[in-house]
C-alpha positions as CSV (number, residue, x, y, z in Angstrom):
1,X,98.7,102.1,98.1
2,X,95.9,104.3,97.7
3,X,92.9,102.7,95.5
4,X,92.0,106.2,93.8
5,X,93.7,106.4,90.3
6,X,92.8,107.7,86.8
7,X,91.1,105.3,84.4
8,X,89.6,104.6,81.4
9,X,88.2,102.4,79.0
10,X,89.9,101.4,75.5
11,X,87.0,102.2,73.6
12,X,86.8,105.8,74.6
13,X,87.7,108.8,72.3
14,X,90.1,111.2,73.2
15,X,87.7,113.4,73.4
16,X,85.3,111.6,75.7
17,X,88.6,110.3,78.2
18,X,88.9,114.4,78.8
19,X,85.7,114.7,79.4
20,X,85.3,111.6,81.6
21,X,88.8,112.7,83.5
22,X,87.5,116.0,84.4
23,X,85.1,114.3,86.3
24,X,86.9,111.7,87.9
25,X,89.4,114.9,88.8
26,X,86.8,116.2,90.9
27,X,86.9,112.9,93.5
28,X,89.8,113.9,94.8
29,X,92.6,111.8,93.1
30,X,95.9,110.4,94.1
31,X,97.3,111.3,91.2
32,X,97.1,111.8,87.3
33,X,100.2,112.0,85.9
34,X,99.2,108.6,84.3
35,X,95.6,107.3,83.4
36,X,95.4,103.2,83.5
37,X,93.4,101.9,80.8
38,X,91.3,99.0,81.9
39,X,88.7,96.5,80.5
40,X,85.5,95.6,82.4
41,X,86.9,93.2,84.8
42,X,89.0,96.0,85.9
43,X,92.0,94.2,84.4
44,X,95.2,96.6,83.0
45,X,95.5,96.9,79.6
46,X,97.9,99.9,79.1
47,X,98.9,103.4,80.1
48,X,98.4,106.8,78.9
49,X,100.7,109.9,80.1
50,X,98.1,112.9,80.0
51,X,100.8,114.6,78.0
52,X,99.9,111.9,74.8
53,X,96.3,112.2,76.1
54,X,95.8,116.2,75.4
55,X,98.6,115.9,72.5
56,X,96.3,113.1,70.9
57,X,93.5,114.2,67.9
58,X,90.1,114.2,69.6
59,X,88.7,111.2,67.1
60,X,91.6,108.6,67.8
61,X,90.1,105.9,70.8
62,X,92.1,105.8,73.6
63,X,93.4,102.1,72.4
64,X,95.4,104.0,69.6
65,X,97.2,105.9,71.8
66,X,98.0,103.8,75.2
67,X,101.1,101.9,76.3
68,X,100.7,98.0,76.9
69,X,104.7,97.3,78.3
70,X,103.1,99.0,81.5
71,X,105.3,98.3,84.8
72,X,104.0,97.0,87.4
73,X,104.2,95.9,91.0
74,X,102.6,92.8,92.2
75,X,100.3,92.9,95.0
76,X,102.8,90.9,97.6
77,X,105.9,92.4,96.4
78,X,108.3,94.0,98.8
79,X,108.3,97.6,100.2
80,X,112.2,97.9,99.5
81,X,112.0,95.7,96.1
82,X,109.3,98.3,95.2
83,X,111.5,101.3,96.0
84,X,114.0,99.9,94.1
85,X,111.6,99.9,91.1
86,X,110.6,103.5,91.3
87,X,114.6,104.1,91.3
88,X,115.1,102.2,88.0
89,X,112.4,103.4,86.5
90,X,111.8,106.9,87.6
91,X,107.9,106.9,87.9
92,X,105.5,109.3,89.8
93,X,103.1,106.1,90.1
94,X,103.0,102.2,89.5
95,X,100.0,100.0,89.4
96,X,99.3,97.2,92.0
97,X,98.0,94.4,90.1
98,X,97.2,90.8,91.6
99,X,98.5,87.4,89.9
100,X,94.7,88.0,87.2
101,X,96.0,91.5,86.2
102,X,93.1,93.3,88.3
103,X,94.4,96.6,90.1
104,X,94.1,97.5,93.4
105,X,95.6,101.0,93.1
106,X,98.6,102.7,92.8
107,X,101.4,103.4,94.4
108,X,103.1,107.2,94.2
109,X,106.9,108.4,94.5
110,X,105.5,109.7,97.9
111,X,104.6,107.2,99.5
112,X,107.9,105.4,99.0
113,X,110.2,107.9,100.5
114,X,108.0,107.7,103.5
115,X,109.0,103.9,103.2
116,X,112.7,104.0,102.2
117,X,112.9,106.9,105.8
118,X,111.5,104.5,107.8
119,X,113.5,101.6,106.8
120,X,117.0,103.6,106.7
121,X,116.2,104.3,110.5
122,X,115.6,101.0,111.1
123,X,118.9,100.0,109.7
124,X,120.9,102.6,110.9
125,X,119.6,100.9,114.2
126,X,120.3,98.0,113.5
127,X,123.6,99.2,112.9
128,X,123.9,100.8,115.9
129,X,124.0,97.4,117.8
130,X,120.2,97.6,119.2
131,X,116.8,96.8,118.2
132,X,114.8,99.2,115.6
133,X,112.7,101.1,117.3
134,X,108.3,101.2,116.0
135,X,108.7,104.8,117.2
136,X,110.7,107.9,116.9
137,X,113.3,108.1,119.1
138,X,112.4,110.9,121.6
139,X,108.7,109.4,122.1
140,X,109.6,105.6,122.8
141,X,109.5,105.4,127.1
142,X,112.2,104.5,129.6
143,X,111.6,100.9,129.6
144,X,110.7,100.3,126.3
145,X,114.6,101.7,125.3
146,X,116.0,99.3,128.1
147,X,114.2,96.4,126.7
148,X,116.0,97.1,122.7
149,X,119.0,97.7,124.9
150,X,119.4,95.5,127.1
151,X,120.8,92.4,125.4
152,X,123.3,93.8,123.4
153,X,124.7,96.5,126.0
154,X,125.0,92.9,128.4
155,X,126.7,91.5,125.5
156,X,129.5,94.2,125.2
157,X,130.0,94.2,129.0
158,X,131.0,91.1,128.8
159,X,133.2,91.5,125.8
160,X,134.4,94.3,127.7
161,X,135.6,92.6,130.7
162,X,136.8,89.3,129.2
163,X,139.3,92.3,127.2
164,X,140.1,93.9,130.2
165,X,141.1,90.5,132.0
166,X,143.4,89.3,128.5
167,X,145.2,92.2,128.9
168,X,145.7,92.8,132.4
169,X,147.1,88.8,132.6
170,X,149.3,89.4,129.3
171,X,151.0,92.5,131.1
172,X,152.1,90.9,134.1
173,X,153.7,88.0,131.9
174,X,155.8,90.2,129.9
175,X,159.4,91.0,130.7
176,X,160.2,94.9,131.4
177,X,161.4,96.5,128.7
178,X,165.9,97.8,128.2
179,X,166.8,101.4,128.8
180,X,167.8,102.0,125.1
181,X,170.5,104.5,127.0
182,X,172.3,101.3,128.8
183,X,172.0,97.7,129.2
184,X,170.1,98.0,132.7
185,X,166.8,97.0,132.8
């Protein structure tokens, strides 16, 4: 979540939120794709795309012209329930409001595929039959790999032998097979 994002106030001109953006441009942004409007208590009250922004007659107030069905993520929501809304709703950005509406930033498109990458590897891992790793593969030590290994490589030895002992026991029980040539076994 990065707490650097375009915003504005609903009483602002179009004309002045241009202005007011140029400046706030200079600061480095995340991102401004979209501009949050916001009231004094830095509570969201809607959205503006900067395409409806620049498309928008200078006199109209940027409360003419904003969004209020804005989505948003909560503040304790999920990494993966939060990639999943960037996938439905196809976003560069969503707001990260608290339970009062305040925001506390935004979160980009970027920032999730770093997230969705580093839970896919630790899946795949999982899947794999060992513990997920907290670093890449080649950079984790000797030890550390033994440790994540460990329990369930003891766990499929054992599986391992128990299987070898059925079937060693079940192929001394069994009669030999006919010669499908003649009746002698």
């Amino acid at each position: 979540m990065n707490p650097r994002y375009a915003r504005l106030r609903p009483e602002m001109s179009v004309d002045e939120a241009i202005t007011y953006l140029r400046r706030q441009a200079r600061e480095r942004l995340e991102t401004i794709y979209y501009v949050y409007v916001l009231d004094t208590e830095q509570r969201l009250l809607g959205v503006v795309s900067f395409r409806d922004l620049f498309s928008a007659p200078p006199e109209k107030t940027v409360r003419d012209i904003m969004r209020t069905d804005v989505v948003t993520a909560h503040v304790e929501m999920d990494q993966e329930a939060l990639s999943r809304l960037f996938a439905e709703t196809d976003f560069l950005a969503i707001p990260v409001v608290d339970a009062e509406r305040h925001v506390k930033g935004i979160v980009t498109v970027d920032d999730i595929v770093d997230v969705v990458q580093e839970e896919a590897t630790e899946d795949i891992q999982k899947i794999g039959g060992m513990e997920a790793l907290d670093a890449p593969y080649l950079e984790v030590g000797f030890w550390a790999m033994v440790r994540k290994r460990a329990g369930w490589l003891a766990i499929l030895f054992v599986g391992e032998m128990l299987t070898a002992t059925a079937m060693a026991t079940s192929s001394t029980r069994s009669p030999a097979p006919s010669c499908w040539r003649c009746s002698c076994r």
